[in-house]
C-alpha positions in Angstrom: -81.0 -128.9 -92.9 -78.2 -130.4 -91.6 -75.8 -127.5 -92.3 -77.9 -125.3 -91.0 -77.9 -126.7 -87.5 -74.5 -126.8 -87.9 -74.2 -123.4 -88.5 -76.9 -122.0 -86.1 -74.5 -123.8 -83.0 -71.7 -122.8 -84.4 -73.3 -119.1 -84.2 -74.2 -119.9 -80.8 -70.9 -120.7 -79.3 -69.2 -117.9 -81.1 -66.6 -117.2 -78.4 -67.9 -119.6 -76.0 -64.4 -120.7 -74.6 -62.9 -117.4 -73.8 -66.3 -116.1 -72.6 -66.4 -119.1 -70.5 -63.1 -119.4 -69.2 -61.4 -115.6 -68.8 -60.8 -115.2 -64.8 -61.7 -111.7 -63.8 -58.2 -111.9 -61.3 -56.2 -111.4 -64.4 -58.0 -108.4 -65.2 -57.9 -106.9 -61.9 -53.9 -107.5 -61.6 -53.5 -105.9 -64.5 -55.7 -102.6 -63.6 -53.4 -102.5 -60.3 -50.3 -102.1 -62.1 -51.3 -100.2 -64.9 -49.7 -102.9 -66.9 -49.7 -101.4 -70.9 -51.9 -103.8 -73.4 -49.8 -103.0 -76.0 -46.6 -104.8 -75.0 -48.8 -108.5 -74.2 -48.1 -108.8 -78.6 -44.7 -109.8 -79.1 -43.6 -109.8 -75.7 -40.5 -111.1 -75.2 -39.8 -113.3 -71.8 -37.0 -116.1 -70.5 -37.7 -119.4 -70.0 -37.8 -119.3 -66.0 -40.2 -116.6 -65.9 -42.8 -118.6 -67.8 -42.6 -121.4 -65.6 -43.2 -119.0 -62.6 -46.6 -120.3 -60.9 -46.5 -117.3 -58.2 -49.0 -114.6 -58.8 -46.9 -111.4 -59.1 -48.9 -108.0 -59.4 -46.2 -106.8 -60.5 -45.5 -109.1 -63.4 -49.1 -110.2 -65.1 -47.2 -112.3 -68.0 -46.7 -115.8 -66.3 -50.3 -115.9 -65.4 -51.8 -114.9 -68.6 -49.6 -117.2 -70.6 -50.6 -120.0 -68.0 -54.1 -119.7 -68.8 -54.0 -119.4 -72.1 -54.2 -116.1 -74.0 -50.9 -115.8 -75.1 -48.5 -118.4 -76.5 -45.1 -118.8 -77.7 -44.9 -117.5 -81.2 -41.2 -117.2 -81.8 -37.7 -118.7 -79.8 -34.5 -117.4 -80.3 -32.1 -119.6 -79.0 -29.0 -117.6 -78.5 -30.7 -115.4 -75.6 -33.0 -118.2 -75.3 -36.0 -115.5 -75.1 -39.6 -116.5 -75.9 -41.7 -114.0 -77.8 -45.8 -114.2 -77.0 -48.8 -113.6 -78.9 -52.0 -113.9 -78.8 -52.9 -117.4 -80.4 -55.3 -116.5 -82.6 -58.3 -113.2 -83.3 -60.8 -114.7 -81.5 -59.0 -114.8 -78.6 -57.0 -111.1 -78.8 -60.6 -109.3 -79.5 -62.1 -111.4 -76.9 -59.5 -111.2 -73.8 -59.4 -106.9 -75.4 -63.6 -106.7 -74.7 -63.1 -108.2 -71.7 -60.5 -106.3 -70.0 -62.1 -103.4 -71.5 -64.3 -102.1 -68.6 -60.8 -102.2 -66.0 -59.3 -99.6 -68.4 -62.2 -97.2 -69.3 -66.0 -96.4 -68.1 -67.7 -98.4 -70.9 -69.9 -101.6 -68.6 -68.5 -104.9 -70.9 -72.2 -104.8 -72.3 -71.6 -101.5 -73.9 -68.9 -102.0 -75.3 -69.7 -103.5 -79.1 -72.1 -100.1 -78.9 -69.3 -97.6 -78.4 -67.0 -99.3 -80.8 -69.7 -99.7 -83.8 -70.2 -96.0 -83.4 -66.7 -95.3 -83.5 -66.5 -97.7 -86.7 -69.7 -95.8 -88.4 -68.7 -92.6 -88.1 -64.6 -93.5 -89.5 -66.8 -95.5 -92.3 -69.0 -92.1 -93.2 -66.1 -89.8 -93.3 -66.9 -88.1 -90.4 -63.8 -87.4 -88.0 -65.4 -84.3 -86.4 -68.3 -86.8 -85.0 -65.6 -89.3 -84.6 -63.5 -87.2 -82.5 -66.4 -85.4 -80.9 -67.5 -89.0 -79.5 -64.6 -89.7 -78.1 -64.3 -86.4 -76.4 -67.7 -87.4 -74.7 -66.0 -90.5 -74.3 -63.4 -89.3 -72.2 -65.2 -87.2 -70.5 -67.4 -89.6 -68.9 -64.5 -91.4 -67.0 -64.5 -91.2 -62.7 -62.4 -89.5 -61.4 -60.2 -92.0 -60.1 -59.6 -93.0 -64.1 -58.8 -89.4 -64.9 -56.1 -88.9 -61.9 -53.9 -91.8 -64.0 -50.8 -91.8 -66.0 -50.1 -90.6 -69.7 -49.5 -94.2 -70.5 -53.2 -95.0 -68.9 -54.6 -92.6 -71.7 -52.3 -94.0 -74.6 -54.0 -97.2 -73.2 -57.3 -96.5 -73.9 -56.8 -95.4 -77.3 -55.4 -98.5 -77.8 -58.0 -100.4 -77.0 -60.4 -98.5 -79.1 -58.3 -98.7 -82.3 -57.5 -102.5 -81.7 -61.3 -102.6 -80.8 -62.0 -101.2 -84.0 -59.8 -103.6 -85.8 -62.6 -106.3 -85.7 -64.3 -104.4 -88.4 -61.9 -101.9 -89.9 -58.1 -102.6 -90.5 -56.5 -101.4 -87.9 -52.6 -100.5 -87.0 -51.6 -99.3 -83.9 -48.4 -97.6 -82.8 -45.2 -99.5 -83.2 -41.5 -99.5 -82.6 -41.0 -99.1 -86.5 -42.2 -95.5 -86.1 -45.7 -95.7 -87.4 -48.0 -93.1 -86.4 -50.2 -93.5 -83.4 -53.1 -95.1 -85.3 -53.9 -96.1 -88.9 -57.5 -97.2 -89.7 -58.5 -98.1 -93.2 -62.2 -98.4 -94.4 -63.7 -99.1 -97.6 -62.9 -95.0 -98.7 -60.6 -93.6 -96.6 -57.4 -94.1 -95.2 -57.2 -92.4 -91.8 -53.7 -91.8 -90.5 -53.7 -90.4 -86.5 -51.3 -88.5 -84.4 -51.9 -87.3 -81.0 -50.1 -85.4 -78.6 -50.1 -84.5 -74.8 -49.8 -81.1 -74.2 -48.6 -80.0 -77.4 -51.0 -78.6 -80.4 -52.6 -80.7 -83.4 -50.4 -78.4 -86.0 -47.7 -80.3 -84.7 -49.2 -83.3 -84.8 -50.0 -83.0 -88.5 -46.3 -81.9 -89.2 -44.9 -85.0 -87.5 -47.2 -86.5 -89.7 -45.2 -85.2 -92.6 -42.0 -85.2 -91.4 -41.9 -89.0 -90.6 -43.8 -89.6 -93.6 -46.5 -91.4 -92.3 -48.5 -91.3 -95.4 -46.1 -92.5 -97.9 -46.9 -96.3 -97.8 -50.4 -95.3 -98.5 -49.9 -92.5 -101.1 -50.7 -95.3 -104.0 -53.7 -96.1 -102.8 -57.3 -95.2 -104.4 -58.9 -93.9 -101.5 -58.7 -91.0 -99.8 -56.0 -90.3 -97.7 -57.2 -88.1 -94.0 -54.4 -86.6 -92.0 -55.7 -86.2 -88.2 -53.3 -84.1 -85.5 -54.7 -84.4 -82.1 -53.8 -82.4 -78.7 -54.9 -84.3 -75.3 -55.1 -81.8 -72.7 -53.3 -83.0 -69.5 -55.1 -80.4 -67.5 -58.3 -81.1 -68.9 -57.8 -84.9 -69.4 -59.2 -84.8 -72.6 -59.4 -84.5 -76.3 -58.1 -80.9 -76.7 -58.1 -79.7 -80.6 -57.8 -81.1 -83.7 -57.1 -80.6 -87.1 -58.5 -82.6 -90.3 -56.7 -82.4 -93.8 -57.6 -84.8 -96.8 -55.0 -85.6 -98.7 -56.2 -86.7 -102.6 -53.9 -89.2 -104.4 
């Protein structure tokens, strides 16, 4: 009995600190600058500008790190530069749901919907539905969201992969020259390129000339190659092509 209390409380406060303690301000400052998500992991930073207690639009970092959701993971001593991470997964997939909503047109209570039918649908095999959703997806953004930046859009799909990396593995664009996204499920292995204003045929061949499928080649499932074109003029999912790959 006693374990099960335990565990029924520990259910409970799943979360509970970050829920509890994520101020919306941080949020909001980085909405107004557009900052890029994908550069909060392995950040790299001085010493002075971690100590800076001034609220800076224009530079989130100092704040976040003051209130916790990223912390000093590495120190090299010669530059003396700090690198920052989030501490742990709790915290990256929490402070990623909540900033969520600034970034896209999904309310915060939505959003566990739209990723699990994201996650489904790459489960099933079905990239056309996949896809299709998150044509819809894009589609349902204000206006104000759709007069924003490339680097707003590359965002997004950032989010939804990471998202997705709760329940799926999940690799995102790196400077080592991965592809765009990589999302492995029980059966597939999914690799994804997408360009703005270009075509998915030459998505698919960047695909193959930067051989973004050879780490995965000895692997039992089955390997699906998706190119995707975002129109800039449509600001959307444009077309795409799907080819599986058998090892």
């Amino acid at each position: 009995m006693r374990n099960y209390v335990t565990e029924v409380i520990y259910r409970m406060f799943e979360n509970y600190w970050f829920a509890s303690g994520t101020p919306t301000f941080l949020a909001e400052m980085l909405k107004k600058t557009h900052y890029d998500l994908r550069d909060l992991d392995g950040i790299e930073v001085t010493a002075a500008s971690l100590t800076d207690d001034r609220a800076d639009v224009y530079n989130p970092v100092p704040m976040i790190y003051q209130s916790g959701y990223l912390t000093i993971k590495d120190y090299d001593e010669e530059f003396r530069l700090y690198t920052l991470g989030y501490p742990n997964e709790e915290v990256r997939y929490g402070f990623l749901n909540f900033v969520a909503p600034f970034y896209t047109c999904i309310p915060a209570v939505e959003t566990p919907f739209y990723i699990g039918r994201f996650v489904n649908e790459l489960r099933s095999g079905n990239v056309d539905a996949f896809l299709t959703r998150m044509r819809a997806f894009f589609a349902d953004f204000p206006y104000e969201l759709n007069t924003r930046t490339e680097k707003h859009y590359q965002v997004v799909f950032y989010l939804i992969f990471k998202l997705m990396g709760q329940f799926t593995q999940t690799e995102v664009h790196s400077a080592q020259g991965r592809a765009d996204a990589v999302v492995w499920t029980s059966n597939y292995i999914y690799v994804f390129e997408f360009k703005l204003d270009g075509s998915a045929e030459e998505a698919l061949k960047q695909i193959d000339n930067k051989g973004y499928l050879i780490p995965y080649t000895s692997d039992a499932r089955q390997l699906i190659k998706v190119g995707v074109n975002f129109d800039g003029e449509q600001r959307n999912l444009g077309e795409w092509l799907v080819v599986c790959k058998n090892n």
